[in-house]
Structures are given as C-alpha cells and as structure tokens.
C-alpha positions in Angstrom: 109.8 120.4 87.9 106.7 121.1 85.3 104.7 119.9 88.4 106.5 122.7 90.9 105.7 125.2 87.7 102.2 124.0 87.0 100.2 123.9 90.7 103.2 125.7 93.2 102.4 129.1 91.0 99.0 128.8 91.5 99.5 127.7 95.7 102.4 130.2 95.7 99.4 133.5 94.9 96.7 131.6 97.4 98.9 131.2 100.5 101.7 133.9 100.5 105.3 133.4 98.8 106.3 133.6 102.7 104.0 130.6 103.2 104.4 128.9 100.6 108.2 128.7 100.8 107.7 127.2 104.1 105.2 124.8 103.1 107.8 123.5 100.5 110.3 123.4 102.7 108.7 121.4 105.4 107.0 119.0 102.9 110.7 118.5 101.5 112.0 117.5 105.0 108.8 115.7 106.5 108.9 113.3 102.9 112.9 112.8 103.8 112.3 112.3 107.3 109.2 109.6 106.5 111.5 107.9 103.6 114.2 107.4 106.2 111.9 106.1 108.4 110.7 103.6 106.4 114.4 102.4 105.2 114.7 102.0 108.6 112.7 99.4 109.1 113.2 97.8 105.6 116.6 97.3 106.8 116.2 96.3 109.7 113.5 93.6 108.4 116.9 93.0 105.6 119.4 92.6 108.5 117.4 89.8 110.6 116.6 87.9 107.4 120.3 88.0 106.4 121.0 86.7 109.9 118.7 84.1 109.5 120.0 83.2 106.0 123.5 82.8 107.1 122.2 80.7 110.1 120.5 78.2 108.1 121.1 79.2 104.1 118.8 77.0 102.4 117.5 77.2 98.7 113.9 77.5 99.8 114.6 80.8 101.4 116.7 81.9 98.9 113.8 81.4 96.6 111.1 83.0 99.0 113.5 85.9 99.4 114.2 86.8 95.6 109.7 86.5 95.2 109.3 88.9 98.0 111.9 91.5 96.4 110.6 91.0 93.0 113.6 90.1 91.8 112.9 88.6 88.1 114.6 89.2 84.6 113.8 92.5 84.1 117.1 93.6 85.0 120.7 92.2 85.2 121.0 91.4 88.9 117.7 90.0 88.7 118.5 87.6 85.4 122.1 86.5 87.7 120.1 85.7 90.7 117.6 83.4 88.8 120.2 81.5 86.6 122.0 81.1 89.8 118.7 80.0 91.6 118.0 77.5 88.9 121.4 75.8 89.1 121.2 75.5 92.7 118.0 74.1 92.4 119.9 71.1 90.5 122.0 70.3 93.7 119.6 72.4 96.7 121.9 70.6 99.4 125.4 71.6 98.0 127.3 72.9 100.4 129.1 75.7 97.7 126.0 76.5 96.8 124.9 77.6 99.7 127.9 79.5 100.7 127.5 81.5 97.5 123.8 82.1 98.5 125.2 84.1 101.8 127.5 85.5 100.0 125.1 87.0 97.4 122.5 87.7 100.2 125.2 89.8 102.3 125.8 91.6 98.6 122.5 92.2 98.0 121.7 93.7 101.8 125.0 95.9 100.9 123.1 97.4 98.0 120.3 98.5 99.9 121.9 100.0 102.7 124.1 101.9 99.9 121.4 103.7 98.0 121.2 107.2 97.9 118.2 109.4 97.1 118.5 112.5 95.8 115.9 115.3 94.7 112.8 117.1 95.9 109.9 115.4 94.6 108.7 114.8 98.5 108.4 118.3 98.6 106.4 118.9 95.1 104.2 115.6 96.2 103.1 117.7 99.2 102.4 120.2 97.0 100.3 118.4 94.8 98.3 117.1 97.8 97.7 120.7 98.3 96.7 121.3 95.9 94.0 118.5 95.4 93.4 119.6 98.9 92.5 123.1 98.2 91.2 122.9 94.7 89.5 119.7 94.3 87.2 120.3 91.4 90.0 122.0 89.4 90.0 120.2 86.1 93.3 118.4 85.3 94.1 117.0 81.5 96.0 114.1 82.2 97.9 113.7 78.8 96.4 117.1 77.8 93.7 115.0 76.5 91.9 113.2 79.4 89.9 115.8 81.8 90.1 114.3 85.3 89.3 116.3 89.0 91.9 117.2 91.2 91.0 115.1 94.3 90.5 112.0 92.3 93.9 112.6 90.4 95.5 113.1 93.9 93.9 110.2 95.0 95.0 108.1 92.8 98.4 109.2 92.5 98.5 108.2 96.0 97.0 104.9 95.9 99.7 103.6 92.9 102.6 105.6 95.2 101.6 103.3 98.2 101.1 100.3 95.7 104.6 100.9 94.3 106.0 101.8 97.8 105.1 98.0 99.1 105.9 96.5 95.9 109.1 97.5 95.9 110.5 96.0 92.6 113.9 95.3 92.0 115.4 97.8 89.8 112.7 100.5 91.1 114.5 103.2 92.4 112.0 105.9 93.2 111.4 107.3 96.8 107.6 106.0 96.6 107.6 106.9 100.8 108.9 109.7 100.6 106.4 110.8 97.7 103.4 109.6 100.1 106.0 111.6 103.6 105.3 115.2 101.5 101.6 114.5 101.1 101.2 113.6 104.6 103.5 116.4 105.7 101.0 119.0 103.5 98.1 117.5 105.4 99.3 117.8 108.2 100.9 121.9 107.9 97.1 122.3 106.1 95.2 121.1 108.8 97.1 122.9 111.4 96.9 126.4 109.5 93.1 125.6 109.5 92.3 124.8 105.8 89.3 122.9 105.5 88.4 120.6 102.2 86.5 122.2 100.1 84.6 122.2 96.5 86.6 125.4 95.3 88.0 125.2 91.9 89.9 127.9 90.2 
C-alpha cells in the first residue's frame, strides 16, 4: 500500500478526490474483470489438455505438460511431480503409471480452478500507470538509491508483469493479469477523460 500512499496522493490533488475515487475503483474492477478473463481461458486451455491426457495418458505428455507449467524443484508439488516423472520414466508403458498420471493431472487441474485472489493491487497498478502517464519525467529512486523516469519505470514494470503473466511458474501466485487489467483499465478511463501524454513532471 506504500505504492497507493506514494503516487495516489499525488493523482488524488491532480484529478479531484471525486475522480480519483472512481478511477480506483474502476481500475480495481477492469484488473478483476481482465484476470478473470484470462483464467478463463487458461482453464479452458487446462480442461481440453486434461481431456486429452485421460484419452491417451502417455509419459511424453506428462513431461511436455510439467515444462510448460514450469513445474521444477522449487517447490514441494513440483519436487513430487519430478520424482514421480523420473520413476515413470523407468517403466513409460506401465499401465499404473499412467493411471496415477490422470490422477495427478485431474489433481493438479483442481488446484487451478481452486485459487483465489484476493487484494487490490489491479487497482494501484492502474494507478501507477497513471501516473507514468501523467508525470513521465518525474524522477523515481528505485531502492532510494537508483534515479529512474517514471515512463521507463512504468514500462518496465509492465514488460516483467506480462513476462511473469506468460511464464506462469509453478508456485507463483501473483495476479500478473490482473496487474497489466488496471493499467489498461487507467489507459483506457485516461484516454477517454482526454489526458494526453505529456513531459510534465512534478
């Protein structure tokens, strides 16, 4: 919330407390909305690979499947599912095996649909954006030691939100989407209030 603090006070004088209240709010439900969009289709992607798997479970997909959803021994599911991969790997046409393997996959597609995501970060990411938007030559200390402009710290911030977003590690459970929904949602509600991208700075 130091990020709410730090740039919503200054956004909160520039637009209106009226304004701004409904900026937040909207960036808070556009990021929810765009997060739940893209479980969405992540599950749906989930479901017709599960499908698949139970179809015709063989230890090739297994293995494709736990490299695509970075699924490694950084954490405990991770470290079972390779220990489990490497003894089916002994015996890749076992019939047990591969019952286990859709039993797992229908476990891990559980998880997913499970999750819950709590907080309002979409909404301070929008306001961030903001901002960046509004202020881009502003002067940020990253660290309080490292001097960096707004629009490139924006930037950036975006770029490793969308990198994280598709990387989607295992164990990762940030709302990278809906991060990226409030800036988008704070572009959009700037653009249509007709505020242009300028070189101000404060």
């Amino acid at each position: 919330m130091f990020a709410l603090w730090m740039f919503g006070s200054v956004l909160e004088q520039y637009l209106s407390p009226k304004k701004f209240l409904f900026f937040y709010l909207i960036c808070g439900l556009g990021a929810a909305a765009f997060h739940l969009g893209v479980l969405t289709y992540e599950f749906n992607i989930a479901h017709s690979y599960l499908i698949d798997f139970k179809e015709n479970p063989t230890f090739k997909q297994f293995s494709v499947y736990l490299s695509q959803n970075g699924y490694d021994g950084s954490t405990n599911l991770g470290t079972y599912l390779l220990d489990f991969k490497n003894k089916w790997a002994e015996d890749p046409m076992s019939d047990s095996y591969q019952r286990e393997a859709a039993s797992i996959m229908q476990e891990i597609y559980q998880l997913k649909i499970s999750q819950v995501t709590v907080g309002a970060s979409g909404a301070v990411f929008g306001i961030l954006f903001a901002f960046g938007f509004l202020f881009p030559e502003s002067v940020i200390l990253l660290g309080f030691f490292i001097p960096l402009k707004a629009k490139y710290f924006v930037a950036l911030y975006a770029l490793f939100e969308l990198y994280a977003g598709i990387q989607n590690s295992a164990g990762d459970n940030v709302a990278h989407f809906a991060h990226l929904g409030g800036m988008i949602f704070g572009w959009i509600l700037l653009k249509w209030w007709g505020y242009k991208f300028t070189k101000n700075a404060l």
